[in-house]
C-alpha positions in Angstrom: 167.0 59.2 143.4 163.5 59.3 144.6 160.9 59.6 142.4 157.0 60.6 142.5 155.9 56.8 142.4 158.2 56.0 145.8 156.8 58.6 148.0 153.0 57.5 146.6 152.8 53.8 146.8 153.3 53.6 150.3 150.6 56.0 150.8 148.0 54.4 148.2 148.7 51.0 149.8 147.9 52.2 152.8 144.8 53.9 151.6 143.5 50.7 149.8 144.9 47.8 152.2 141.5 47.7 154.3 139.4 47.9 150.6 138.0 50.9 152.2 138.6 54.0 150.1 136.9 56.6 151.7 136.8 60.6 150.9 138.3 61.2 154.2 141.5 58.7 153.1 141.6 60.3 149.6 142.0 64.0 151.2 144.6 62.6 153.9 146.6 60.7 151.0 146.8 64.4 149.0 147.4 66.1 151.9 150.5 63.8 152.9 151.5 63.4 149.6 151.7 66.8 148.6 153.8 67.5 152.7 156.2 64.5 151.7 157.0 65.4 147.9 157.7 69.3 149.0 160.1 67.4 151.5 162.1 65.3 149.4 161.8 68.4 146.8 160.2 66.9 143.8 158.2 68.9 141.6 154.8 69.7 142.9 151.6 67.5 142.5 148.4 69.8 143.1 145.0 67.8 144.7 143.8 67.5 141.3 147.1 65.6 139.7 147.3 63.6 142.8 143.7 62.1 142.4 144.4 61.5 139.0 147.6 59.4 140.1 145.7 57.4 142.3 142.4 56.6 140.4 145.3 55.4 137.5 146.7 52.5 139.7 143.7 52.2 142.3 142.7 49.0 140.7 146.0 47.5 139.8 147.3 48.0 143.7 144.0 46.3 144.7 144.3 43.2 142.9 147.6 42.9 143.9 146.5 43.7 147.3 144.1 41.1 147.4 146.5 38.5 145.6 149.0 35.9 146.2 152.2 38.6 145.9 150.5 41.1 148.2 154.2 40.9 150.6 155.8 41.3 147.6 153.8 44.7 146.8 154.1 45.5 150.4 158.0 44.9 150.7 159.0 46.6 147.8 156.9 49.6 148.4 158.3 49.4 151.8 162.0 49.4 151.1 162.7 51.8 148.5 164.1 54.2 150.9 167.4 54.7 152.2 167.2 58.0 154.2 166.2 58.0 157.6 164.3 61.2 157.2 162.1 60.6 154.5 161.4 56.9 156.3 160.2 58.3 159.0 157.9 60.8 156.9 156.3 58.3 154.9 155.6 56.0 158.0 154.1 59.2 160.0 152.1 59.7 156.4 150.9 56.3 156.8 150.0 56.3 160.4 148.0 59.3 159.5 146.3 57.9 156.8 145.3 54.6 158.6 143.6 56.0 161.5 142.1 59.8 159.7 138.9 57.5 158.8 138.4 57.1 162.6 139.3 53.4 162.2 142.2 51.2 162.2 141.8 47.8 160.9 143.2 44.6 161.0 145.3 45.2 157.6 146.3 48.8 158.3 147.7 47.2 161.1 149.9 44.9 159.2 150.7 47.3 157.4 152.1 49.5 159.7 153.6 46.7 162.0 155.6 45.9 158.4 156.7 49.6 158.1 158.0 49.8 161.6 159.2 46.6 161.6 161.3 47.0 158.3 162.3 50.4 159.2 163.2 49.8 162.9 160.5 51.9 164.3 158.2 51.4 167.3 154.4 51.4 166.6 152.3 53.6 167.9 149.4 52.7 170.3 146.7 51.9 168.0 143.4 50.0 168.6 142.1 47.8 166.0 138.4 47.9 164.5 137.7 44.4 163.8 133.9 43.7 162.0 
């Protein structure tokens, strides 16, 4: 069963991966957070809740981010779902979440190449912003 924590570690990762957190990212991650958890039919989250959620494990996904077992975060995040439908949800979540800052970097690329790659998806045509 999928659970609140599922549908919003992929997103959060995604949001923190580049150690970027902008407004822009944090109003995209509510946005597709609130879209996915409607879809899989969880009990609602409103904007407020969801910032809440996210400001709770912002600095434990970082260090793990930036740590030795970052694949492992990454992995299982990546591979708690079994239902075609909601995987290619959250990876459409993500995609939109990387690039709704105008940039796509180097580890939202990764990231996303992981998604795809794990869930058998093409990526999409993005360019990378490298500094």
């Amino acid at each position: 069963m999928i659970k609140h924590d599922d549908i919003l570690m992929p997103l959060a990762v995604t949001v923190i991966i580049d150690t970027k957190v902008r407004d822009t990212e944090i109003a995209e991650f509510c946005r597709q957070a609130q879209g996915l958890i409607e879809l899989v039919d969880l009990e609602e989250m409103s904007v407020a809740d969801l910032q809440k959620w996210f400001a709770a494990r912002r600095d434990d996904i970082a260090e793990k981010l930036s740590g030795p077992r970052k694949n492992t975060l990454v992995l299982r995040v990546l591979t708690k779902f079994k239902d075609n439908m909601i995987m290619e949800n959250v990876y459409d979540a993500m995609v939109q979440i990387s690039v709704c800052d105008d940039e796509f970097r180097e580890e939202e690329s990764d990231l996303i190449k992981s998604a795809a790659s794990i869930w058998g998806y093409q990526r999409p045509p993005i360019k990378i912003v490298r500094d």
